[in-house]
C-alpha positions in Angstrom: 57.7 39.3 120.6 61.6 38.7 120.0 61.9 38.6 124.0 58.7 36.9 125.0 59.8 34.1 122.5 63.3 33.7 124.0 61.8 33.8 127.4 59.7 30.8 127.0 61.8 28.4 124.5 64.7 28.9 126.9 63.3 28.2 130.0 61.9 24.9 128.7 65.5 24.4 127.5 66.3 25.1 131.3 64.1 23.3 132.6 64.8 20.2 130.8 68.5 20.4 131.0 67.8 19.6 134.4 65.7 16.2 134.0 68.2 14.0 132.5 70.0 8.8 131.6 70.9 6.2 129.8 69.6 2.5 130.4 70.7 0.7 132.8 68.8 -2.8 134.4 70.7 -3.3 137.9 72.0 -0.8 140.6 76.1 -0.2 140.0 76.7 -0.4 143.4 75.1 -3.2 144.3 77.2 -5.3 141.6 79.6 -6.9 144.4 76.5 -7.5 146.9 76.1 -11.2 146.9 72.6 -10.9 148.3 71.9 -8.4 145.6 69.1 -10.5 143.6 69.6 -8.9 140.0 73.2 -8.8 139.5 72.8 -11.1 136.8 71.3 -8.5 134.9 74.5 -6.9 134.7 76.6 -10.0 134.6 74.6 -13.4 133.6 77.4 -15.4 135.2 76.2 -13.7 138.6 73.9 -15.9 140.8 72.4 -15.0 144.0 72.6 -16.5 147.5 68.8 -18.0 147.3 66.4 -18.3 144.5 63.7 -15.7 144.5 60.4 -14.8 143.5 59.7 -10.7 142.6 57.1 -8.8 143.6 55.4 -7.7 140.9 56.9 -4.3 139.3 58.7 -4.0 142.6 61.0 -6.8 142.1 63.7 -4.3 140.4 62.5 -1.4 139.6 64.8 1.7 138.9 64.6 5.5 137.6 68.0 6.7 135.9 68.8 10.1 134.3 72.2 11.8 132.8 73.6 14.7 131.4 76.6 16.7 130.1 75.6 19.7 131.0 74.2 21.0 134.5 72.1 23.6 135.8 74.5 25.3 136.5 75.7 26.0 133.1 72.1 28.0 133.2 71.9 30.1 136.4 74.3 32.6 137.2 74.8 34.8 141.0 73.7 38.1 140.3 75.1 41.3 142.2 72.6 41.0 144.9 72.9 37.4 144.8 69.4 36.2 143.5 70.5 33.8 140.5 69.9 34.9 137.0 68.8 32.8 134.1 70.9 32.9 130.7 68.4 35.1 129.0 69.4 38.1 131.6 71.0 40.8 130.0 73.8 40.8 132.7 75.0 37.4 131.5 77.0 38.0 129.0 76.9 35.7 125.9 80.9 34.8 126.1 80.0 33.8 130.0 77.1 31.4 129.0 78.2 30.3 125.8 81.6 29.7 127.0 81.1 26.9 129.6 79.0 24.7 127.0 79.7 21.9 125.0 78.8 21.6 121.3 76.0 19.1 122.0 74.0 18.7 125.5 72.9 15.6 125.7 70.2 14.6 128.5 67.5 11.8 128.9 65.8 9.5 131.6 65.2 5.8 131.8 63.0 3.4 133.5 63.3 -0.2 134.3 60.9 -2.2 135.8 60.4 -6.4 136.6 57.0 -7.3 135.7 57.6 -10.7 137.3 61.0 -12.0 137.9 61.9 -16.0 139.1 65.0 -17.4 139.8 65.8 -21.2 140.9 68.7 -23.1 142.0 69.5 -26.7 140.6 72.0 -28.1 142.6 74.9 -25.1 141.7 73.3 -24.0 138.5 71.0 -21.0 138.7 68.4 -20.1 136.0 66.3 -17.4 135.1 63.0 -16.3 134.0 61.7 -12.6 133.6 59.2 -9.9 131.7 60.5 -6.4 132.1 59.9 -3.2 130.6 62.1 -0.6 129.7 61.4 3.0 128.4 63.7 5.7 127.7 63.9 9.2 126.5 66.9 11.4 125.0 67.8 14.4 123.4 70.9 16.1 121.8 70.7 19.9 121.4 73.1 21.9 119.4 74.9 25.0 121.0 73.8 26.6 118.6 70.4 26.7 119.7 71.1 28.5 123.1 73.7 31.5 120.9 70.2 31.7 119.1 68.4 32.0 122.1 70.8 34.2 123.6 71.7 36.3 121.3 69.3 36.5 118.4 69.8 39.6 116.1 72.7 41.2 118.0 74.1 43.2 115.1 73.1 44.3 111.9 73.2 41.0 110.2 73.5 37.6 111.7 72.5 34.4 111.0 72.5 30.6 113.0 72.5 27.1 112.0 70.6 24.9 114.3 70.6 21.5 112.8 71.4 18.9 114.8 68.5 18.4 117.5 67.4 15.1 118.1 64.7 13.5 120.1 64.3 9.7 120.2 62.0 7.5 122.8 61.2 4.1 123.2 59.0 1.7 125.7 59.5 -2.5 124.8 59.2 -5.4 127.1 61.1 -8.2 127.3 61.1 -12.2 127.9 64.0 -13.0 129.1 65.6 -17.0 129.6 68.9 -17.2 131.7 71.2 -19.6 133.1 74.7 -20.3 134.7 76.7 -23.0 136.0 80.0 -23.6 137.2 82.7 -25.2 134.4 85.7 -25.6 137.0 85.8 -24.5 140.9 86.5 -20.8 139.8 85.4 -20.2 136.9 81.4 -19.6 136.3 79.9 -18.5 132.8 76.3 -17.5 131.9 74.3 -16.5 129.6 70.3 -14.8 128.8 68.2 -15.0 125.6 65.8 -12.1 125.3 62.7 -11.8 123.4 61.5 -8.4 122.3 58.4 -6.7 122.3 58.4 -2.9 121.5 55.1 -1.1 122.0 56.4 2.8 121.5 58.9 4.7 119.8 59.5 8.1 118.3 62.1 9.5 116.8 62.2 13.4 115.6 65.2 15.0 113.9 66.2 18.7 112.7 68.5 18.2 110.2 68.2 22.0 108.9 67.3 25.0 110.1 69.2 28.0 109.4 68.1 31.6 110.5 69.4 34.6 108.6 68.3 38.0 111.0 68.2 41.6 109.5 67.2 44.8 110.4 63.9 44.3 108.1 63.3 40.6 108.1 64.0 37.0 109.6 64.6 33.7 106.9 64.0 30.8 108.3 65.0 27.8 106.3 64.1 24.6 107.5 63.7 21.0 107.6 62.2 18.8 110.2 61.2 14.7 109.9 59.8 12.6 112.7 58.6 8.6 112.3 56.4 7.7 115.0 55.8 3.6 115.6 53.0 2.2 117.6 50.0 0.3 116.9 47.3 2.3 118.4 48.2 5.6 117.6 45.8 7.7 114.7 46.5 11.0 113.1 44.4 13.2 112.7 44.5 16.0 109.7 43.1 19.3 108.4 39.8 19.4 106.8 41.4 21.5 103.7 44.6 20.7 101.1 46.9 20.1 101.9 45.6 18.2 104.8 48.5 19.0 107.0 48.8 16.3 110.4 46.8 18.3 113.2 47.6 15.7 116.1 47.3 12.8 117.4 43.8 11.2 117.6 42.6 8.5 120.1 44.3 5.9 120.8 42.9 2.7 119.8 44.6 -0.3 120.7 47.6 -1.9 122.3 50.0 -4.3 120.2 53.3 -4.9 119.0 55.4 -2.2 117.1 58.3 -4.1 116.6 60.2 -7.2 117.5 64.0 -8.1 118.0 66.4 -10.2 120.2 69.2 -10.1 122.6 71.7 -11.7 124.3 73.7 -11.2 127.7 77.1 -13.1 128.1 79.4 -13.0 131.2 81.8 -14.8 133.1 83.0 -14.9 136.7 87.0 -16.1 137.4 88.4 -16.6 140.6 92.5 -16.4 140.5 92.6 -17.1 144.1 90.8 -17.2 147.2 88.6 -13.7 147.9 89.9 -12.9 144.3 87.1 -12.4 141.7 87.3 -11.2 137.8 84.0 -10.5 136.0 83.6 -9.2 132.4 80.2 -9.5 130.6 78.3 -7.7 127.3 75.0 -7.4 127.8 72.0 -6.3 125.3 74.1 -7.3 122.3 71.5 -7.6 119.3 68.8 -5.7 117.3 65.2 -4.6 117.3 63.2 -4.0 114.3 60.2 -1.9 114.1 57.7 -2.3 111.6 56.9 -0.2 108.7 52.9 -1.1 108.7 52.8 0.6 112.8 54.8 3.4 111.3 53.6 6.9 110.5 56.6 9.6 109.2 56.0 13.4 109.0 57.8 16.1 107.7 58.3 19.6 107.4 60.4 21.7 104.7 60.4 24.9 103.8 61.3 28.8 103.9 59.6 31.4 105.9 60.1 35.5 105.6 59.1 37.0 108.8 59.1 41.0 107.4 60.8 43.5 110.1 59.4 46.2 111.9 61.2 48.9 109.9 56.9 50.0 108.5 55.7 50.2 111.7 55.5 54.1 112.8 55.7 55.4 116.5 51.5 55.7 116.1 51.2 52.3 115.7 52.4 51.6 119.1 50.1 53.5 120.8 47.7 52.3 123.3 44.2 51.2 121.4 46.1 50.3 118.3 45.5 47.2 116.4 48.0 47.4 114.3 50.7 46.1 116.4 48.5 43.0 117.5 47.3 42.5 113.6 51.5 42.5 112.6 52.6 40.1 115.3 49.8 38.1 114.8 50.5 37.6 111.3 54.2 36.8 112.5 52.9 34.0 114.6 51.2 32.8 111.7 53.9 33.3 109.2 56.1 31.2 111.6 53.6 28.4 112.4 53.9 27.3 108.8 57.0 25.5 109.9 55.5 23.2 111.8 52.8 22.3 109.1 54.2 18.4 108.9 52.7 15.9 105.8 52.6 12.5 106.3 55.1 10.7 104.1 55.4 6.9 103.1 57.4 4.5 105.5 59.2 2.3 102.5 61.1 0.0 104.9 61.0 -1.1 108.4 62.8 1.2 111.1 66.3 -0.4 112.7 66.2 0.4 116.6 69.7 0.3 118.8 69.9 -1.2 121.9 72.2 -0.2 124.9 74.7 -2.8 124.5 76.9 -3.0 127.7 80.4 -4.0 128.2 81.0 -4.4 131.7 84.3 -5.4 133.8 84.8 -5.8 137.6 87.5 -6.5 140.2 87.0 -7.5 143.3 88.9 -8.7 146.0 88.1 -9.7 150.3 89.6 -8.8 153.2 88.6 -10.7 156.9 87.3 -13.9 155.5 85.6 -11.7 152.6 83.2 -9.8 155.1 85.1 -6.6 153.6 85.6 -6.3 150.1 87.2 -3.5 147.6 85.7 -3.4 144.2 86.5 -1.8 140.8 84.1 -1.7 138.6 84.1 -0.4 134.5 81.2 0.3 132.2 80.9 1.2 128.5 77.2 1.9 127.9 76.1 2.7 124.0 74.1 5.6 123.5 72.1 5.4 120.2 72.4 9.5 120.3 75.8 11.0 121.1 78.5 9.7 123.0 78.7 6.2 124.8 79.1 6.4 128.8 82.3 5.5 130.3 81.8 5.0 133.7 84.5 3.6 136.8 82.8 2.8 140.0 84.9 2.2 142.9 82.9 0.5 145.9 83.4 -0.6 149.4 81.4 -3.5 150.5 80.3 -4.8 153.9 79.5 -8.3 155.1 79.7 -8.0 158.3 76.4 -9.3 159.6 74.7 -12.5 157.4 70.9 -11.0 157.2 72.7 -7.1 156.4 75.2 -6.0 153.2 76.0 -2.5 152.6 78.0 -1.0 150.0 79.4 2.9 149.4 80.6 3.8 145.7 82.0 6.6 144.4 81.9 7.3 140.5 83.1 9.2 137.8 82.2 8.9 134.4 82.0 11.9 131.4 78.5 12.4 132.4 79.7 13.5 135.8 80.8 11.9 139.0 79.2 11.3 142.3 78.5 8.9 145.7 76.2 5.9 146.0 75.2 3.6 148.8 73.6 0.2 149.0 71.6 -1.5 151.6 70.5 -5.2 151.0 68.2 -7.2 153.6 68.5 -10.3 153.6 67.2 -11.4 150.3 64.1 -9.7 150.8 64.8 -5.6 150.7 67.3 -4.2 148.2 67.5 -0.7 148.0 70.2 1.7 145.9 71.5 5.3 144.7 74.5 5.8 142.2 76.3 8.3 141.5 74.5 10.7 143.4 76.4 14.3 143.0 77.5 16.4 146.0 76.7 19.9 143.9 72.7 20.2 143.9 70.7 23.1 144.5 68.7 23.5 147.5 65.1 22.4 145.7 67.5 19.0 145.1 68.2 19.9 141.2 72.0 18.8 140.4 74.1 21.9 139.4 77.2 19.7 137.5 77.0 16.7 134.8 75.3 13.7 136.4 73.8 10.3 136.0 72.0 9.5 139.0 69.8 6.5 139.3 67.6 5.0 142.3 67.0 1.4 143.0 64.6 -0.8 144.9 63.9 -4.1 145.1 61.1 -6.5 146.9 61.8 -10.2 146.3 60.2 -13.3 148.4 63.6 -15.7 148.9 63.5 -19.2 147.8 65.8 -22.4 147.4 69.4 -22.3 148.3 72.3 -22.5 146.1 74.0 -25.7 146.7 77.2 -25.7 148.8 78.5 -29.1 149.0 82.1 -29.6 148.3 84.1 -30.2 145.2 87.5 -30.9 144.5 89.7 -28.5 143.5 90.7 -28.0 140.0 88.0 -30.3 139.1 84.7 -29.7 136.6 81.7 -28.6 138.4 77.9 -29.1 138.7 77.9 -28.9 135.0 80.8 -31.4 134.6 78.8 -34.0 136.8 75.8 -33.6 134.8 77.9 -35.0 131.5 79.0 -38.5 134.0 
């Protein structure tokens, strides 16, 4: 049973160590592509070449994953050079547990423009949008794989799993932005964002320790998970306690929970072909409310007894009573995920992915060749914020064509990307995609790739009468 059980819980642990990202709205290296409709996503002060017009959904849509572990840290070259899992006995536990870190974190994102417009007023640009965002994540303590691993390897032993986290979300957003030139080089802007969450789940382990003997496992534990959404019904047991048996039909869309945010940014131009940008995006709050909310939870001991009564009979083929013992077992251990519903007091408090973001850039050849260095900080509500450099290489060569090349590193991994923008019509990205993937395309190291595309009809064009130097801009007319 011990073995079966190990088999299975750690090659879904394998499996999603491999599927990993935290939330991101606009491609990294497409941030110094002027064409680029949706760098203002990343930097409000940003304003494209032409108004635009998204197609629906396809506007800007992307798919981001990360991780701090890789598959890598999973599979291991055996002697005749077929790769082993973890689990196999000829991977020692110092050689697996060794080369990981005390938490794993991985999850996935997904941004999407519902409908996306942008407008030119003379040299002002503004915004209106309805996006949706979902994202999943999960920490998992080391100390889950030693017990996976390992499990009763002596005598005596015993594990402390707490720590495992699981939290998702799915919100839209209206979003209102603008920005404007104050002097010749220096642009500010700014978005107001309205928000509607439909979704989110958040489960947590906060104990579970497992003392192993020769006769019996103790598993002591405590589990609580709040669940937010308007449509979703539990179902329960038809007998006391009436523990939570699922999730019944869902019966309606509506709004879980509301909030606000606000992006801020700035673009500064020291000289000519010279550009400094800095921006905070997502900076605000969302609130979910306690009367969409259902909370479960699980707490208790369990005494799994050992095989020590069991007689060399009982293994025989046509005996029961091995089936009837690890039956029991399964449903000895089942009891520790019995959850009760318990009552949500007080509305739940959601963290967004606030953003601090930071370029340089600066043109060579009339600015049809830029260098660019680009820094972000990304919160992540679960573990560790990203710190991420991009350095990118950006061609303007041709009017209707832009292409840009980035490398990355960040503590979620390193690795290329490439950007191809035509026109203000096709807009299409990868970042940091890493070099070290296996051959079915599954990356082996830490990474945090993410894919990009864009379909946008172009509209009006941005205003490019002259000014004088030093002078206030479009904004500072407006105020004559």
């Amino acid at each position: 049973m011990k073995t079966s059980f190990h088999k299975i819980l750690g090659l879904s642990v394998l499996i999603l160590s491999s599927v990993c990202g935290l939330q991101a709205q606009s491609a990294r290296t497409g941030y110094f592509m002027e064409g680029y409709s949706y760098r203002y996503m990343a930097n409000p002060a940003f304003a494209p070449t032409h108004g635009f017009v998204s197609i629906p959904v396809l506007g800007n849509a992307m798919v981001s994953a990360n991780s701090n572990t890789g598959l890598n840290k999973f599979m291991f070259p055996g002697n005749d050079g077929r790769l082993m899992t973890f689990l196999h006995p000829d991977v020692s536990s110092d050689q697996f547990l060794g080369g990981l870190k005390d938490v794993s974190r991985m999850g996935q994102s997904f941004h999407a423009g519902i409908i996306n417009v942008g407008l030119y007023f003379g040299r002002s640009f503004f915004t209106l949008g309805v996006n949706l965002h979902e994202d999943v994540f999960m920490n998992i303590p080391k100390e889950m794989f030693a017990f996976l691993k390992q499990g009763m390897n002596c005598s005596s032993v015993s594990y402390n799993v707490a720590g495992f986290n699981l939290n998702a979300n799915a919100y839209l957003d209206i979003a209102l932005g603008g920005s404007t030139d104050i002097f010749d080089n220096l642009r500010v802007g700014g978005r107001l964002k309205l928000l509607l969450g439909a979704a989110s789940a958040d489960v947590n382990v906060n104990k579970m320790d497992i003392a192993m003997s020769e006769d019996s496992w103790k598993i002591n534990s405590e589990i609580e998970g709040v669940l937010y959404g308007e449509g979703f019904n539990l179902e329960f047991e038809d007998t006391p306690p009436f523990y939570v048996k699922g999730l019944g039909q869902f019966s309606k869309f509506g709004v879980a929970g509301t909030g606000l945010a606000v992006d801020l940014g700035a673009t500064y131009s020291p000289f000519e072909y010279m550009t400094i940008s800095l921006a905070v995006t997502d900076l605000g709050f969302m609130t979910w409310k306690k009367s969409a909310a259902s909370k479960l939870q699980s707490k208790g001991e369990v005494t799994v007894n050992g095989l020590s009564n069991l007689t060399k009979k009982d293994f025989e083929e046509g005996s029961t009573t091995v089936d009837d013992y690890f039956k029991k077992i399964g449903e000895d251990l089942e009891t520790m995920y019995k959850f009760n519903e318990v009552d949500v007091t007080e509305d739940g408090k959601g963290k967004l992915h606030t953003t601090i973001t930071a370029g340089l850039e600066y043109g060579f050849l009339e600015n049809r060749l830029s260098a660019g260095l680009l820094y972000n900080n990304i919160a992540n509500p679960c573990g560790a914020n990203v710190n991420d450099f991009t350095m990118s290489a950006n061609l303007r060569f041709i009017k209707a064509v832009q292409f840009s090349a980035s490398y990355s590193f960040s503590n979620y991994g390193h690795g290329f990307g490439a950007a191809l923008g035509i026109g203000e019509v096709l807009f299409l990205a990868i970042d940091n995609y890493s070099p070290y993937i296996s051959r079915q395309g599954v990356p082996l190291r830490e990474t945090s790739p993410a894919v990009t595309i864009g379909l946008n009809v172009p509209l009006n064009k941005k205003d490019l009468s002259k000014r004088t130097p030093g002078t206030l801009g479009y904004f500072g007319s407006l105020l004559k």
